[in-house]
mmCIF file as Biopython writes it, N, C-alpha, C and O atoms, coordinates in Angstrom:
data_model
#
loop_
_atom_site.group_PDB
_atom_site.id
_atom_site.type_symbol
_atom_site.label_atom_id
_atom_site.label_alt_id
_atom_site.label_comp_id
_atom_site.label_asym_id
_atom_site.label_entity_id
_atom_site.label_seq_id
_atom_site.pdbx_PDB_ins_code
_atom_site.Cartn_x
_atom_site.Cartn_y
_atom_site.Cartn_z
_atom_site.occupancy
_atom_site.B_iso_or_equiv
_atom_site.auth_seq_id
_atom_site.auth_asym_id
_atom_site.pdbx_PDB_model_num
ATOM 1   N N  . UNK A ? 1  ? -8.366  18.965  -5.209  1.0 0.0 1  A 1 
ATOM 2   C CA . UNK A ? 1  ? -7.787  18.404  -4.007  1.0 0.0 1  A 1 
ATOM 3   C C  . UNK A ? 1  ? -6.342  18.004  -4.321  1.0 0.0 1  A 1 
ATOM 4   O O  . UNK A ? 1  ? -5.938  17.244  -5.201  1.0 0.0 1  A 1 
ATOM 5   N N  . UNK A ? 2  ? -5.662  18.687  -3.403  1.0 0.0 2  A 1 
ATOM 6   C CA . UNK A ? 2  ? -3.438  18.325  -3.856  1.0 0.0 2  A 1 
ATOM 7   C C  . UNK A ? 2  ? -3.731  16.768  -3.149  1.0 0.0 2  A 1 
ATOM 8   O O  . UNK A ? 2  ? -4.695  16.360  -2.501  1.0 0.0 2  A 1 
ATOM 9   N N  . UNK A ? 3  ? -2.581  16.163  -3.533  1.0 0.0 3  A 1 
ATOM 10  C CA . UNK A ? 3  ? -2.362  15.050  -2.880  1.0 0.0 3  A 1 
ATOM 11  C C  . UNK A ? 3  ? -0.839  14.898  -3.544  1.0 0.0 3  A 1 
ATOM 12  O O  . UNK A ? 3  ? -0.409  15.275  -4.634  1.0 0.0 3  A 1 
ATOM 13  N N  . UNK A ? 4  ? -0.036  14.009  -2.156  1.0 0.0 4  A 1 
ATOM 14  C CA . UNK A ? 4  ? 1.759   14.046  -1.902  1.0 0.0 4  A 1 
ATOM 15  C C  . UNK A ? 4  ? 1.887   12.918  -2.784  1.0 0.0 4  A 1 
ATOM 16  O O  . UNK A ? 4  ? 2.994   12.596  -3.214  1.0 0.0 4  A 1 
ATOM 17  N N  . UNK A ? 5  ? 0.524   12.104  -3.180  1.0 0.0 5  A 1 
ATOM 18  C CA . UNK A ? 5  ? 0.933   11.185  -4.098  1.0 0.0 5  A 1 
ATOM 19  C C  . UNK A ? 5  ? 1.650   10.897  -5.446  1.0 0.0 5  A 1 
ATOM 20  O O  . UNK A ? 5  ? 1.368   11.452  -6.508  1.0 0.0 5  A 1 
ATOM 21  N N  . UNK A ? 6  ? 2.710   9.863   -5.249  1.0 0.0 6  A 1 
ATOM 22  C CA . UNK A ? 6  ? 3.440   9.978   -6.915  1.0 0.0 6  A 1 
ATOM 23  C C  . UNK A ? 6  ? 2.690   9.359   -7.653  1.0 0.0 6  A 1 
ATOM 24  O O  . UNK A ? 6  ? 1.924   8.495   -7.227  1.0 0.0 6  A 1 
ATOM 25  N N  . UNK A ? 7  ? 2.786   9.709   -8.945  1.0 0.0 7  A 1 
ATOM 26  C CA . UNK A ? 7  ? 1.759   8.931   -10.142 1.0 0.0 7  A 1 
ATOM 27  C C  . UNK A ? 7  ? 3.226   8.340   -10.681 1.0 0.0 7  A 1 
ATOM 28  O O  . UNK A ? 7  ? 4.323   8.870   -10.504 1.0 0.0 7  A 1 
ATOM 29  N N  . UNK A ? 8  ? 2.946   7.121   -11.375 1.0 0.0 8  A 1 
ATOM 30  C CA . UNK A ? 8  ? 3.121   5.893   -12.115 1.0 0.0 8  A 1 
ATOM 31  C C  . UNK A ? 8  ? 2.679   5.452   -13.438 1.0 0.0 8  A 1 
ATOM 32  O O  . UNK A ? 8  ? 1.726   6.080   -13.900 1.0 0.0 8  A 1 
ATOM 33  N N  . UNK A ? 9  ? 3.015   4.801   -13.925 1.0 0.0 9  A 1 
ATOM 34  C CA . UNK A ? 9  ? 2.267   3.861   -15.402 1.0 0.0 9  A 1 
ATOM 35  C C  . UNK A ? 9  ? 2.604   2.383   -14.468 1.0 0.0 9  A 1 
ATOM 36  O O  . UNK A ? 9  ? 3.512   2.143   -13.672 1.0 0.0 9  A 1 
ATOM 37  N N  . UNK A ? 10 ? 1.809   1.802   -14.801 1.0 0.0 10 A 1 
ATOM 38  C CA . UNK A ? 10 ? 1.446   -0.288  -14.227 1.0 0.0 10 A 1 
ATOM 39  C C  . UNK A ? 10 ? 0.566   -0.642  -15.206 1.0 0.0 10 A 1 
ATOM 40  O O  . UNK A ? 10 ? -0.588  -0.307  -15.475 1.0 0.0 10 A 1 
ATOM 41  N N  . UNK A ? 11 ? 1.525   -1.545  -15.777 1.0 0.0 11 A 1 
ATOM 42  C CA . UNK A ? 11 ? 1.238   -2.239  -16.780 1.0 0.0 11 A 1 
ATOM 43  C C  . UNK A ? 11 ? 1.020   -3.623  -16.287 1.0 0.0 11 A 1 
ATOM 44  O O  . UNK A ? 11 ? 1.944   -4.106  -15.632 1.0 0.0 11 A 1 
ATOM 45  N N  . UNK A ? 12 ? 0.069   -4.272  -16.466 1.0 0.0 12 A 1 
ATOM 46  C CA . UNK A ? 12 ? -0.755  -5.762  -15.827 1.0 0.0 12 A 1 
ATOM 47  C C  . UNK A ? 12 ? -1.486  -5.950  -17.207 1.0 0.0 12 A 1 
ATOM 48  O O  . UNK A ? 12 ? -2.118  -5.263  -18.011 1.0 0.0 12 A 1 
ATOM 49  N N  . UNK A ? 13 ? -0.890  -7.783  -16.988 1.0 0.0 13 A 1 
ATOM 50  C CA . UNK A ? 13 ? -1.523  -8.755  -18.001 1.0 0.0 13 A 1 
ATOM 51  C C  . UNK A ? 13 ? -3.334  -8.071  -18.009 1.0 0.0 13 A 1 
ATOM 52  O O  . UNK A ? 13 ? -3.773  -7.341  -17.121 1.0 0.0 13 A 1 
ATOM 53  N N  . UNK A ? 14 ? -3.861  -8.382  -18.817 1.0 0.0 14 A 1 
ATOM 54  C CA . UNK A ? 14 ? -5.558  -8.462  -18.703 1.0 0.0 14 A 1 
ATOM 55  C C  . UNK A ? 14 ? -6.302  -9.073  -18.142 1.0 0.0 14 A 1 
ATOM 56  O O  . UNK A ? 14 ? -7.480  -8.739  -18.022 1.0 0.0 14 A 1 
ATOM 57  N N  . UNK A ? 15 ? -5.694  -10.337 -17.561 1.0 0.0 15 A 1 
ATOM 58  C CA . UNK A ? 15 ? -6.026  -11.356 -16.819 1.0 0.0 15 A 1 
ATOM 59  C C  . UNK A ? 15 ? -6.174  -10.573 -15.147 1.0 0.0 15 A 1 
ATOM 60  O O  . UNK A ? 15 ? -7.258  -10.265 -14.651 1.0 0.0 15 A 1 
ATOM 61  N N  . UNK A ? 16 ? -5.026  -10.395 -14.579 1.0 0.0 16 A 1 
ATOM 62  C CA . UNK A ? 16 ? -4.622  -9.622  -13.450 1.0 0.0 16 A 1 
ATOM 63  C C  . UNK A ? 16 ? -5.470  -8.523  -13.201 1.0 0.0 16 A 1 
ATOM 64  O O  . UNK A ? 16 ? -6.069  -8.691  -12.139 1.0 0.0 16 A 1 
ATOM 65  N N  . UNK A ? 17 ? -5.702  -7.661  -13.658 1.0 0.0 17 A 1 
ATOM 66  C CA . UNK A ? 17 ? -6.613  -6.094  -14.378 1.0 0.0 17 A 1 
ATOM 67  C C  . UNK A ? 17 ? -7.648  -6.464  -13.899 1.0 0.0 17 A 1 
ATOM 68  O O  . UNK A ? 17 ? -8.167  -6.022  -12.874 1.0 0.0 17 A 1 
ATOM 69  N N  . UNK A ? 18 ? -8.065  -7.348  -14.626 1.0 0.0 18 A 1 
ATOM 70  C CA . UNK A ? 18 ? -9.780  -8.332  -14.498 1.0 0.0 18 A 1 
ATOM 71  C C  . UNK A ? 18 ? -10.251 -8.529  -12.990 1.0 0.0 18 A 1 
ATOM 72  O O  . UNK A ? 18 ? -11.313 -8.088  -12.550 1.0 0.0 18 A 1 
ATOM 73  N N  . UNK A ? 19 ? -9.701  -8.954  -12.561 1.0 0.0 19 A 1 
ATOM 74  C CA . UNK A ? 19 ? -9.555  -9.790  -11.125 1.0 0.0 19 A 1 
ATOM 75  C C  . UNK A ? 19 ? -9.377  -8.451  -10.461 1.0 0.0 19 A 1 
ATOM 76  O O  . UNK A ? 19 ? -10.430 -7.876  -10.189 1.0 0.0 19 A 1 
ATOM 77  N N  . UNK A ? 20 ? -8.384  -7.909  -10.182 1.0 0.0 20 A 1 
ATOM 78  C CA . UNK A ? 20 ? -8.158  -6.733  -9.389  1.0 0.0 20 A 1 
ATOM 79  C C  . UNK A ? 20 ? -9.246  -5.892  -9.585  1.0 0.0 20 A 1 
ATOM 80  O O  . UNK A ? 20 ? -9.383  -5.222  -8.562  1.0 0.0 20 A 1 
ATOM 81  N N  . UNK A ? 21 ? -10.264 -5.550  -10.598 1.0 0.0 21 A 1 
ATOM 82  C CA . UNK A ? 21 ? -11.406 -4.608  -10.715 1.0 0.0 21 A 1 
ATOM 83  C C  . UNK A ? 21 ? -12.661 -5.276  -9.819  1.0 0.0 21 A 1 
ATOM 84  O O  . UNK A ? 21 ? -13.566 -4.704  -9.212  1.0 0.0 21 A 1 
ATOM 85  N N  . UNK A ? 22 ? -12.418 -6.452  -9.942  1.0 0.0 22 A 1 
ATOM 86  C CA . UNK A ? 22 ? -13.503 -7.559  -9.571  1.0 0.0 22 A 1 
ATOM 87  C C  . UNK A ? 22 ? -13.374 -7.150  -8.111  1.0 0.0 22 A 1 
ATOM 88  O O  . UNK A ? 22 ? -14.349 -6.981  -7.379  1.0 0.0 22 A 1 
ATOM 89  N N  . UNK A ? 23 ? -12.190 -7.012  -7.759  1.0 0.0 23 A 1 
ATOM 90  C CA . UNK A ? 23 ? -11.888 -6.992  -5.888  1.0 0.0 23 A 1 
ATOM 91  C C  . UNK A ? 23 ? -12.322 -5.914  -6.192  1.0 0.0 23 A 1 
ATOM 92  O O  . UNK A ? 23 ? -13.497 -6.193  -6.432  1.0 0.0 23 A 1 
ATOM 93  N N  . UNK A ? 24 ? -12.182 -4.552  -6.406  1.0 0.0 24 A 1 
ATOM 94  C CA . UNK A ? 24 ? -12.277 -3.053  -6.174  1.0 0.0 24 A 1 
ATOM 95  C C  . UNK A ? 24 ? -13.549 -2.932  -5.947  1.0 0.0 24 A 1 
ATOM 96  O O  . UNK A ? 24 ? -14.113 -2.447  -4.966  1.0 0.0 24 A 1 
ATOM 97  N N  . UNK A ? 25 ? -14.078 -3.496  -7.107  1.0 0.0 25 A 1 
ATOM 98  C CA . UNK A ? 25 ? -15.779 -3.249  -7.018  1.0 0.0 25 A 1 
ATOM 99  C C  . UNK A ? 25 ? -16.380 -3.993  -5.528  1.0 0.0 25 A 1 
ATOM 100 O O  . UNK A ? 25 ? -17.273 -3.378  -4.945  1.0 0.0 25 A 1 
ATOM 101 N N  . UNK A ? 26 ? -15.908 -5.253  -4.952  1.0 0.0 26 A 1 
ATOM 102 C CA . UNK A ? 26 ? -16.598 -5.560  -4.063  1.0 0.0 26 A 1 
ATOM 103 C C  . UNK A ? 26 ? -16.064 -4.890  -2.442  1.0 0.0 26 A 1 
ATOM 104 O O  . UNK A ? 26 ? -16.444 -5.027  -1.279  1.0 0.0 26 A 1 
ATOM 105 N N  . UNK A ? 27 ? -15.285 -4.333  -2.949  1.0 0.0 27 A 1 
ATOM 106 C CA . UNK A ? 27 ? -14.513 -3.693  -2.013  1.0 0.0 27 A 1 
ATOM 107 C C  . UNK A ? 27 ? -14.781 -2.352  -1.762  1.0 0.0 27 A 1 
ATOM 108 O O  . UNK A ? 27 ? -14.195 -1.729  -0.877  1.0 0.0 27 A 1 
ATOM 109 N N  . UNK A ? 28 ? -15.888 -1.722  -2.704  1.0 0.0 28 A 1 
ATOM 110 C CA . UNK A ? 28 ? -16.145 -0.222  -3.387  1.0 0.0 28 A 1 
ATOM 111 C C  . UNK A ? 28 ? -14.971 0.629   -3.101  1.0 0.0 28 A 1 
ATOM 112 O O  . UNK A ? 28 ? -14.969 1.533   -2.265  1.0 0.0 28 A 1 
ATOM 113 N N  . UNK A ? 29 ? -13.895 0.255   -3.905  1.0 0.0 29 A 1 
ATOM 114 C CA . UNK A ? 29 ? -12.906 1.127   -4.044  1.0 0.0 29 A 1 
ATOM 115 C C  . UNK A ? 29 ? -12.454 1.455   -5.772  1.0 0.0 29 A 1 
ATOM 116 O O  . UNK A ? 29 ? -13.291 1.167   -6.627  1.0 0.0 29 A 1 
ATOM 117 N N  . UNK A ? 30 ? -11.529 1.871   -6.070  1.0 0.0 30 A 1 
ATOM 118 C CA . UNK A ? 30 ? -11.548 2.319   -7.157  1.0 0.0 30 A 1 
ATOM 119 C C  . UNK A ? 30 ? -10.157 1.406   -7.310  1.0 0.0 30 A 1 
ATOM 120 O O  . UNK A ? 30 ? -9.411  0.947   -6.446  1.0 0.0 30 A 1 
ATOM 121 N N  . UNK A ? 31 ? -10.123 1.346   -8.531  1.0 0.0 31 A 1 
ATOM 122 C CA . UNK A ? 31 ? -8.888  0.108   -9.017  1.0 0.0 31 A 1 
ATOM 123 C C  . UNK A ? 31 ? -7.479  0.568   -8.197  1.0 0.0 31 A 1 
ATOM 124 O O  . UNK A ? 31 ? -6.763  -0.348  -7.792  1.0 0.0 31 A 1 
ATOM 125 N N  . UNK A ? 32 ? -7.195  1.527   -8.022  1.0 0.0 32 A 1 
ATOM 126 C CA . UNK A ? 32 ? -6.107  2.441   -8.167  1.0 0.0 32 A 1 
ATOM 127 C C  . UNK A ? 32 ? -5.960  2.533   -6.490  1.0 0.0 32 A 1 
ATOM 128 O O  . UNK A ? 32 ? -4.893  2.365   -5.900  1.0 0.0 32 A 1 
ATOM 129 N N  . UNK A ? 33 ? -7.132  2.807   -5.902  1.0 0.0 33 A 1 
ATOM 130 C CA . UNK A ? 33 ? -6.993  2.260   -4.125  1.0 0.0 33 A 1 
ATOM 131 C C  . UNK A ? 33 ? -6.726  1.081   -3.743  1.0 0.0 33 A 1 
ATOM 132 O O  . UNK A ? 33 ? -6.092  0.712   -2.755  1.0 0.0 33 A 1 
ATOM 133 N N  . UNK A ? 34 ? -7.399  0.287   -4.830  1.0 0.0 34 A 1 
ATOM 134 C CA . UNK A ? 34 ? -7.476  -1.643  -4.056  1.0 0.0 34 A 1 
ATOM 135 C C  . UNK A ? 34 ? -5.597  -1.837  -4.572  1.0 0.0 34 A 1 
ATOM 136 O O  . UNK A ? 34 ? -4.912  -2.493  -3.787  1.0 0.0 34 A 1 
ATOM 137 N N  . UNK A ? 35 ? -5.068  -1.404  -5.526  1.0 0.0 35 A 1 
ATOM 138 C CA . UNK A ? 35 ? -3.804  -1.943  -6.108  1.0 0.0 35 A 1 
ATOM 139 C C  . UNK A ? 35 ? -3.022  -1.342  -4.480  1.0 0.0 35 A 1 
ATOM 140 O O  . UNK A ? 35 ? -2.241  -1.944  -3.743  1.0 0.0 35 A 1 
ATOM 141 N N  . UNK A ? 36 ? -3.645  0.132   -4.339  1.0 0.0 36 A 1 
ATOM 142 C CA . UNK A ? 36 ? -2.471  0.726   -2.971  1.0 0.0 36 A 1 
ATOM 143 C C  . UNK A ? 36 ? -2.885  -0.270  -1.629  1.0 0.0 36 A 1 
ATOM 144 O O  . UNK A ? 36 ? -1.953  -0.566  -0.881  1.0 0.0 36 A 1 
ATOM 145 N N  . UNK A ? 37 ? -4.046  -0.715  -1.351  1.0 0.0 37 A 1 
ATOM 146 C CA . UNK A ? 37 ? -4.280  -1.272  0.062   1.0 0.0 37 A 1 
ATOM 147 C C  . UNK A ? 37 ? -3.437  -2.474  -0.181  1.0 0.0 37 A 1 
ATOM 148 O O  . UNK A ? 37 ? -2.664  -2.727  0.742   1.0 0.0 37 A 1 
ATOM 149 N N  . UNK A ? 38 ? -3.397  -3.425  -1.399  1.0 0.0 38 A 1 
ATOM 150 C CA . UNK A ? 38 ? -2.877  -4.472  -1.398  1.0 0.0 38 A 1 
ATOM 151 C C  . UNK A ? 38 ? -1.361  -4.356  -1.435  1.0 0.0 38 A 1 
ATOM 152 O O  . UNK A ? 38 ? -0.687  -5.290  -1.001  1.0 0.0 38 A 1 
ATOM 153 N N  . UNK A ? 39 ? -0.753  -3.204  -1.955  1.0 0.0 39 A 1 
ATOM 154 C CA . UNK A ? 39 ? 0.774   -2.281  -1.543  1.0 0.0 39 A 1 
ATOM 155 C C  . UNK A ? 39 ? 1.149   -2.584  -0.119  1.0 0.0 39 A 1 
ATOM 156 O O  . UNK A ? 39 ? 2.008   -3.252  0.456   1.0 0.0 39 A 1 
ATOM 157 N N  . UNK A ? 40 ? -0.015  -1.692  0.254   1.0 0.0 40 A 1 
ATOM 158 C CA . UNK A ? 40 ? 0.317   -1.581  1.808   1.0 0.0 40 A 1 
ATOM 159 C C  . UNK A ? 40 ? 0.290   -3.044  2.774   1.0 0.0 40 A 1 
ATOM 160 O O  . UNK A ? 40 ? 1.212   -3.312  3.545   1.0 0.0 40 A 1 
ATOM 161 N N  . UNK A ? 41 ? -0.531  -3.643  2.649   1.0 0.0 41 A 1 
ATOM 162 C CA . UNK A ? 41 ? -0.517  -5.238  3.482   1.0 0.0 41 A 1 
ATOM 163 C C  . UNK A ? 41 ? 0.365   -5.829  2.941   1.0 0.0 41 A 1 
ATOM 164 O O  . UNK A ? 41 ? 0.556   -6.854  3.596   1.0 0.0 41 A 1 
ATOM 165 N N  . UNK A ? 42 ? 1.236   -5.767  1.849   1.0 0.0 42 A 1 
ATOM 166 C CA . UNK A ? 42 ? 2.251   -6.576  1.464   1.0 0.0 42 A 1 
ATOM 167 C C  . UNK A ? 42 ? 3.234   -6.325  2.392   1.0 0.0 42 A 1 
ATOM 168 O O  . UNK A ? 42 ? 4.092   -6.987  2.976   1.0 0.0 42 A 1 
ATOM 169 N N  . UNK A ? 43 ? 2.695   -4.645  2.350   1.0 0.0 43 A 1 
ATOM 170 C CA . UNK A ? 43 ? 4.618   -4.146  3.141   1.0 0.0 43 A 1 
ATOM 171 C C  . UNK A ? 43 ? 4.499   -5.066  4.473   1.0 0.0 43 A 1 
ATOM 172 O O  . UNK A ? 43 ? 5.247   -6.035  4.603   1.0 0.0 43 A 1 
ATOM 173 N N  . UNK A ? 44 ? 3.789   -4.820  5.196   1.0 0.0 44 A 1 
ATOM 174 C CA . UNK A ? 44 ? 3.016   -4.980  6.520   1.0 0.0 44 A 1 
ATOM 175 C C  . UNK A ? 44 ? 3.526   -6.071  6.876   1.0 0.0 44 A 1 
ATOM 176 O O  . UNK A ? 44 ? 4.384   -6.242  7.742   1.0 0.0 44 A 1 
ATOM 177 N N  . UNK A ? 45 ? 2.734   -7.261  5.860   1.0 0.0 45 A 1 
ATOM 178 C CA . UNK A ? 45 ? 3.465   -8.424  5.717   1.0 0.0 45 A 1 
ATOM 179 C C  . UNK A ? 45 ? 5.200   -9.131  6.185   1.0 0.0 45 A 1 
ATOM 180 O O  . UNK A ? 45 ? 5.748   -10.016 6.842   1.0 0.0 45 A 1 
ATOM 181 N N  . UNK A ? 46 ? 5.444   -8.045  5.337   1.0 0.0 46 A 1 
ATOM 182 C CA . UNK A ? 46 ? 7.147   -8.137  5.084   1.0 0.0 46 A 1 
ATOM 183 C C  . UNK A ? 46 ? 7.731   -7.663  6.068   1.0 0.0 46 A 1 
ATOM 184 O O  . UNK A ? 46 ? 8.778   -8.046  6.591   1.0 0.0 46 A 1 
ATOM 185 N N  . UNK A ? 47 ? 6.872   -6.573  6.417   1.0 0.0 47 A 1 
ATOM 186 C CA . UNK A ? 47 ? 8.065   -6.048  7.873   1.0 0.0 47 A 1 
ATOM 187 C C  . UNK A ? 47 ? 7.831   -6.880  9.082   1.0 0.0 47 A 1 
ATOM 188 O O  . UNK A ? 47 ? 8.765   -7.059  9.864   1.0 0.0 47 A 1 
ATOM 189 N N  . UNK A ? 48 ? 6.402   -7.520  9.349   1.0 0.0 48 A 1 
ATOM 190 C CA . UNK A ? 48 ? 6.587   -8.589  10.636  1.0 0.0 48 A 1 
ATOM 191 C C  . UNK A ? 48 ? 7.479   -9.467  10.084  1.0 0.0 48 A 1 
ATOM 192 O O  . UNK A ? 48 ? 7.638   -10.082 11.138  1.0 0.0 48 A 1 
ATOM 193 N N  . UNK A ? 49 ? 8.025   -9.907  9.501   1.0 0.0 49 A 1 
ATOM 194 C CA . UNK A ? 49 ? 9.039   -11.281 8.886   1.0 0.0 49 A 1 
ATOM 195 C C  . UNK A ? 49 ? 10.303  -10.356 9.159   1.0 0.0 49 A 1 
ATOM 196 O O  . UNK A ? 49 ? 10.853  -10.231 10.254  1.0 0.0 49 A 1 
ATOM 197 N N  . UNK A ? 50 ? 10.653  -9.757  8.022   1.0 0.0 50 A 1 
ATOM 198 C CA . UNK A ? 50 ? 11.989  -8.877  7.865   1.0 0.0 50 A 1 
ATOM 199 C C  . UNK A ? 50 ? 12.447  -7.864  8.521   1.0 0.0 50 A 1 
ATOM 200 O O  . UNK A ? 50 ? 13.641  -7.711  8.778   1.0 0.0 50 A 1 
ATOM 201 N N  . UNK A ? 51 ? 11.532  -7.083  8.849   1.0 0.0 51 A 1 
ATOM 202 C CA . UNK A ? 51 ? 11.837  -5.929  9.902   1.0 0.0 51 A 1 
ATOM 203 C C  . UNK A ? 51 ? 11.297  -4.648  9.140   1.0 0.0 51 A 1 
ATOM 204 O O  . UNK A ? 51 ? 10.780  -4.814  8.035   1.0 0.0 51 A 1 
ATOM 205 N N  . UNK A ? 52 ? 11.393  -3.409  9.669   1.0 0.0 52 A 1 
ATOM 206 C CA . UNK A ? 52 ? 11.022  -2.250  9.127   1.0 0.0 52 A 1 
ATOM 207 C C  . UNK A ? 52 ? 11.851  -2.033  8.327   1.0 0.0 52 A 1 
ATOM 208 O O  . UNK A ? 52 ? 13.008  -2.438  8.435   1.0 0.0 52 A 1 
ATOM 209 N N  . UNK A ? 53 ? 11.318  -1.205  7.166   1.0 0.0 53 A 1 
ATOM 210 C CA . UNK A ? 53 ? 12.154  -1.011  6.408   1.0 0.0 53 A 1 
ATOM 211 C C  . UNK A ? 53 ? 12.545  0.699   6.450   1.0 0.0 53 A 1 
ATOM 212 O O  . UNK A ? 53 ? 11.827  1.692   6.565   1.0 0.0 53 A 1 
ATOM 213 N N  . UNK A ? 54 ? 13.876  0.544   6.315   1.0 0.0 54 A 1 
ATOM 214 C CA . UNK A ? 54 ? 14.324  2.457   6.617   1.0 0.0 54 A 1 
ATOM 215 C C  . UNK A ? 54 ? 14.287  2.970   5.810   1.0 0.0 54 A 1 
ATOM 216 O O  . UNK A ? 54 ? 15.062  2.476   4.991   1.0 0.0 54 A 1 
ATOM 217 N N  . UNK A ? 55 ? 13.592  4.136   5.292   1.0 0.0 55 A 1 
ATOM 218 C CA . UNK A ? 55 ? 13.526  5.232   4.313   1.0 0.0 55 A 1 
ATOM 219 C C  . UNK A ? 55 ? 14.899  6.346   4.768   1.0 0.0 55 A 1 
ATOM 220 O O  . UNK A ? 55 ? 15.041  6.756   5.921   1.0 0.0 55 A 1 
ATOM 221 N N  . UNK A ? 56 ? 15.708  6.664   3.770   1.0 0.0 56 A 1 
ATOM 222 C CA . UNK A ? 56 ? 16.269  7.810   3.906   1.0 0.0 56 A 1 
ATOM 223 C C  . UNK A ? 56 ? 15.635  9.317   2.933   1.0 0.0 56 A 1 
ATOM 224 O O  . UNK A ? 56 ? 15.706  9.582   1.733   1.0 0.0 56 A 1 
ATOM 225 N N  . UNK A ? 57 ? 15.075  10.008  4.018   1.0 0.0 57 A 1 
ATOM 226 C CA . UNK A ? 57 ? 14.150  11.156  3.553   1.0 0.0 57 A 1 
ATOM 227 C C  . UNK A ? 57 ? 15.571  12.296  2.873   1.0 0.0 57 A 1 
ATOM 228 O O  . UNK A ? 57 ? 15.300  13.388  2.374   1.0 0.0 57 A 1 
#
């Protein structure tokens, strides 16, 4: 399966890691989805406060 997704290295204390697997699992997502949903509601977050943010493609 292709996917437009970029890959990364994220490096997190062990502490952080811990906790974030803890959500994934109750969340049945996989570490690597729960880190992107919590991506995404941050943005979400930020743009009702700040505004949209403009990508130049």
């Amino acid at each position: 399966m292709a996917t437009s997704k970029r890959v990364f290295t994220l490096r997190l204390e062990e502490n952080n890691f811990e906790k974030i697997k803890f959500i994934a699992d109750k969340n049945k997502r996989s570490i690597a989805m729960q880190i992107e949903y919590l991506i995404e509601k941050h943005i979400e977050e930020y743009e009702k406060t700040k505004g949209v943010i403009q990508i130049n493609d």
